[in-house]
N, C-alpha and C positions, 0 to 999 in steps of 0.2 A: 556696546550691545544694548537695544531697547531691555526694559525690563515692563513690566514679567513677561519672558519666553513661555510659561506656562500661567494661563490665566485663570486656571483653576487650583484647589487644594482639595487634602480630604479626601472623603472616600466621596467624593462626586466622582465618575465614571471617564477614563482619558481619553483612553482607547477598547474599542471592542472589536478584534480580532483572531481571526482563527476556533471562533468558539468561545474565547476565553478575555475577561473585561479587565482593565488594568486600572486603578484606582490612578488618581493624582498624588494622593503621597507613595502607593507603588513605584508610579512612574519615574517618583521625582528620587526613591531610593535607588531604582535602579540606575537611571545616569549618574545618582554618584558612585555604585557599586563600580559601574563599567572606568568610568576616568580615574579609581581607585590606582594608585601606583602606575597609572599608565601614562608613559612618555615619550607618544609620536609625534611629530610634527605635523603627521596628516594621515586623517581616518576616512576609514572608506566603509559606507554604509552599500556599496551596490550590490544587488542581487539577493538580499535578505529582504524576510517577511515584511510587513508593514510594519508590526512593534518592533523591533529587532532594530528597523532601517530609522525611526522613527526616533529609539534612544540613542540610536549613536549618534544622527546629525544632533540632537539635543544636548548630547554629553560634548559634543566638540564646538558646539555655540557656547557652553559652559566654559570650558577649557580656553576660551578664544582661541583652537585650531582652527583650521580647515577641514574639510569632510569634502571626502568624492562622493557624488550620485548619478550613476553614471549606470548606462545598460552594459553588463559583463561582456557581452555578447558585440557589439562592436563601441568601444574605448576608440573617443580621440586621443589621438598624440598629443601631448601635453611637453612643451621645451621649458617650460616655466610656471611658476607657481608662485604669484602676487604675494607681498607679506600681511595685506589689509584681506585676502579673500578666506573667505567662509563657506560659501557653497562651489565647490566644485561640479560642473553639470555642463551641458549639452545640446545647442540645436537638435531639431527634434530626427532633421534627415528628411522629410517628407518630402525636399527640393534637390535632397545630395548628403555627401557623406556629413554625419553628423561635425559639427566645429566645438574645440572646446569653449567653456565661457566659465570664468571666474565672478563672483558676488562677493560684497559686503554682506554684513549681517544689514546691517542699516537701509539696502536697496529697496529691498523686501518689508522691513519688519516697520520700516517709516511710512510705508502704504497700508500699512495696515489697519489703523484710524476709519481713513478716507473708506478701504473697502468694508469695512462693519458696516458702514451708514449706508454703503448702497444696497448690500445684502442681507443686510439685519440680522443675520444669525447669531444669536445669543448662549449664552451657556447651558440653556437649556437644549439643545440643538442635538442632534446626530448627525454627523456629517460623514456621507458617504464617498468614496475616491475608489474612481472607477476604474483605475489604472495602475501600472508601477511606479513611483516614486521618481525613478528618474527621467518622467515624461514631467517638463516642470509644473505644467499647469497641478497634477496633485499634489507634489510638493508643496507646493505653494498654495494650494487647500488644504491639505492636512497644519500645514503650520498656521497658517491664520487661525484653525479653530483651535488650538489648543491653546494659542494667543489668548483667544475669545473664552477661554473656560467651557467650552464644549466638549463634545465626545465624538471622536475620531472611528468610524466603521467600513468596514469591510460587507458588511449585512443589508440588503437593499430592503430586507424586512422592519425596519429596525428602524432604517432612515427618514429626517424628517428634510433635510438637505442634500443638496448631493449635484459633485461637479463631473462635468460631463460634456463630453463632443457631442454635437445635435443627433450622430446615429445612435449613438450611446443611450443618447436619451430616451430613443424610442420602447430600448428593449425597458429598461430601467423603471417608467413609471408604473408599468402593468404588475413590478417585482415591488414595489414600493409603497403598499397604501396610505403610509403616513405624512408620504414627502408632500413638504407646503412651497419648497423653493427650488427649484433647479438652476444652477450656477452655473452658462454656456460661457465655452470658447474655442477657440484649435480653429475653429473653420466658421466662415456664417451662417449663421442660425436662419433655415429655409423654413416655408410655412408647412410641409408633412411637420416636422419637431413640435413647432409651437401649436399645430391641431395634435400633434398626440399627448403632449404636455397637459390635456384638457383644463381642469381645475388648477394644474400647479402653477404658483407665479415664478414667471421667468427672469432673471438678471443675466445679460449678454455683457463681457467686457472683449473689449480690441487688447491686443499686445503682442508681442512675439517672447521668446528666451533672452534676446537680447536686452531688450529695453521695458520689458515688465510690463505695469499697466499703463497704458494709453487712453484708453475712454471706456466707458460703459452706460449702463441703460436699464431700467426695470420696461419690460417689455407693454406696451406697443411704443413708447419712448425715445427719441432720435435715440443715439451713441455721440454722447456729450464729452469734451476731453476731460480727464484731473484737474483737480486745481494743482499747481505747480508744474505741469505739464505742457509744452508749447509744442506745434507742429505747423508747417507749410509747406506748400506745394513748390515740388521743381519737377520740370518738363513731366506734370502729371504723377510723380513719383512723391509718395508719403515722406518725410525728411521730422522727425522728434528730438526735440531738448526735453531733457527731464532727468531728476533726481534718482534715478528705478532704475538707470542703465548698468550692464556689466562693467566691470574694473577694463578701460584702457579705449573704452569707446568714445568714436568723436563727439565733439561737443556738440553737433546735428546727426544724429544718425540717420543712415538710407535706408529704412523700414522694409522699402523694395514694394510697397503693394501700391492701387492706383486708386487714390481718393482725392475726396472734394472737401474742403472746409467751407461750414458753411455757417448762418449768425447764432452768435449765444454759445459761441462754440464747439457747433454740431460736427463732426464726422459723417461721412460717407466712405466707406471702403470696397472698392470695387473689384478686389482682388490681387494674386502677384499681378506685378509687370510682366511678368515669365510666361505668364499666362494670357497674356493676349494674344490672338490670333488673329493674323494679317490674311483675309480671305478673298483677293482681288480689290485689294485697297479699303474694303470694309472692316473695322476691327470688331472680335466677335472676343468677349470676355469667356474665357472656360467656364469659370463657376458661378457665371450666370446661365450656360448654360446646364450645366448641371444642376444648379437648382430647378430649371424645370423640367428636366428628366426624370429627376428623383421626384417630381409628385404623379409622374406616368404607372399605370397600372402593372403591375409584373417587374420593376423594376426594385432591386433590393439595396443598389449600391452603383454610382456611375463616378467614374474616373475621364477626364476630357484634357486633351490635348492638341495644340497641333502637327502636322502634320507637310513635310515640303510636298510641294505637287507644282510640276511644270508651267502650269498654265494660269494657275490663281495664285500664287505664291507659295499660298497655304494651305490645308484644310483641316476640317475640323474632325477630330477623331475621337471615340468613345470606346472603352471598355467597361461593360455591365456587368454587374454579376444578376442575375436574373430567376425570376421565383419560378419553380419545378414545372407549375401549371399554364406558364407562356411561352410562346413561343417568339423569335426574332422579330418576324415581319407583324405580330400586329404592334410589336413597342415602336419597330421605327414609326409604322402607321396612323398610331399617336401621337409620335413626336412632330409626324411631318404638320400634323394640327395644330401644335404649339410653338414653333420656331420660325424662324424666318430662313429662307431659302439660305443665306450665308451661314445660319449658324446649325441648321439641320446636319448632324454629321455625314461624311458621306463614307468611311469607313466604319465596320461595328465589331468588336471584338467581343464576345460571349467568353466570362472567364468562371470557374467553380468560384473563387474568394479572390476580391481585391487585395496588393500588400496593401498593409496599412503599420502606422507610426505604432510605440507603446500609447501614445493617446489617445489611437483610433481615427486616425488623418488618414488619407489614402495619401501612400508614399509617390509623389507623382517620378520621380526621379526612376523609379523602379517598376513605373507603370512605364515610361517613355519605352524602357530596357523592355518590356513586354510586347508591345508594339512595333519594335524593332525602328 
């Protein structure tokens, strides 16, 4: 295990949660209060607060156990439990039912060098996580900043950093006067986020659950891969070597999304594969079309899929959630201004609230099931 798991001491401040601030020598007494005479093989942090969920993966990184973090609410099936893993945890489901995935401590805590330098958060920092614990991206922001000697918050008032999906972002900077960095990922960062972002600077990183980070970017900046991170292209499909992957994964993972490499080791990521749509021979990317729906007026939230249709193969389908004060026909009326005839949806679903992931993804698997 990296050391120091805690890069703070003292009464510099760990966690500020629920109201209530938890010192670094607090923190550091309570994990060992919790591992005090206790002898599991394997601890389970899921469904507990964020300090509660916070000491215990910390006291079982201590322990060299394992620790689950995992949504209570739907638990992969798990037939085995690796002797090297540490974080027990979850695809997110946004594509299907969530899959288990086993970590080293070392997957995670060996990136975590690289990621200071791109995000600069220092221990003077408040870092905000915008989510539960077992969505990994804030996992894996709360544990970087306690890495870092920072302080760990729930309080968007409070916050001078803070990790977040681009919707997330939006609500979050109006709640946040202090935040100087927002740390995007889950989905691609569209241009409504980075114009509500105003003043704040952006850091965008690429990854999934499985394979960790893949590249990143302080914003207007390609998305450039890790050092020690390799990737290339098969039949259009993303395929990563790297250090950061789950316990038992190939040695080229199938990423599944559709990008370009490009010089100096730029990324382009253009989305799942699952997601393109074959619209009479034309392929029409979902979330590029959704990224320009969601900069259409009245529009709060768009979910795109396709769709079988006899005659074009495919077509494109959208479900909105949509602001109080519009109506259907003037958003298509906009859209029709913005898209090209293939990629204009030609079915519209009006829903009250998209599902969405613990991270704030819209769950497409569960949008398709909506859509029928």
């Amino acid at each position: 295990m990296p050391e120091p798991l805690l890069g703070g001491t003292g009464d510099r401040p760990a966690i500020l949660a629920n109201g209530r601030t938890y010192t670094y020598r607090e923190l550091d007494r309570l994990i060992e209060d919790h591992n005090r005479d206790r002898d599991v093989p394997v601890d389970d942090a899921s469904g507990l607060d964020l300090a509660d969920a916070l000491i215990r993966v910390l006291a079982a990184a201590r322990r060299g156990v394992a620790v689950l973090v995992e949504d209570p609410e739907h638990r992969p099936r798990r037939t085995e439990i690796p002797e090297s893993a540490f974080l027990l945890v979850a695809t997110s489901g946004s594509t299907g039912t969530p899959k288990p995935l086993a970590r080293t401590a070392a997957s995670w805590y060996d990136s975590f060098p690289a990621f200071t330098e791109i995000t600069e958060v220092t221990e003077a920092d408040r870092v905000l996580v915008t989510g539960p614990l077992h969505a990994t991206m804030h996992l894996f922001g709360a544990l970087h900043a306690l890495w870092c000697g920072a302080c760990v918050t729930d309080d968007p008032a409070v916050a001078t950093v803070v990790h977040a999906v681009p919707a997330v972002l939006r609500e979050v900077v109006a709640a946040a006067p202090g935040l100087r960095t927002a740390i995007v990922a889950g989905i691609a960062l569209d241009d409504g986020a980075i114009a509500a972002a105003g003043r704040v600077s952006i850091v965008e990183y690429y990854g999934s659950s499985e394979v960790s980070l893949v590249a990143a970017r302080r914003v207007p900046d390609p998305l450039r891969l890790l050092d020690g991170v390799e990737a290339r292209i098969r039949d259009g499909l993303l395929h990563v070597r790297s250090p950061y992957t789950v316990i038992g994964a190939p040695d080229w993972y199938p990423v599944g999304d559709l990008a370009e490499l490009g010089e100096n080791r730029e990324l382009v990521v253009r989305g799942r594969g699952d997601c393109a749509i074959n619209v009479g021979g034309t392929t029409v990317l979902a979330e590029d079309v959704e990224r320009v729906l969601e900069s259409v007026d009245g529009i709060v939230a768009v979910a795109v899929i396709g769709a079988p249709h006899t005659v074009f193969g495919e077509i494109v389908t959208a479900a909105v959630e949509l602001d109080d004060e519009v109506d259907l026909d003037r958003v298509r009326s906009a859209a029709r201004a913005l898209l090209t005839k293939e990629a204009m949806p030609r079915r519209w679903l009006p829903v009250p609230t998209l599902p969405r992931t613990a991270s704030g993804k819209v769950a497409r698997s569960r949008v398709r099931e909506l859509l029928g």
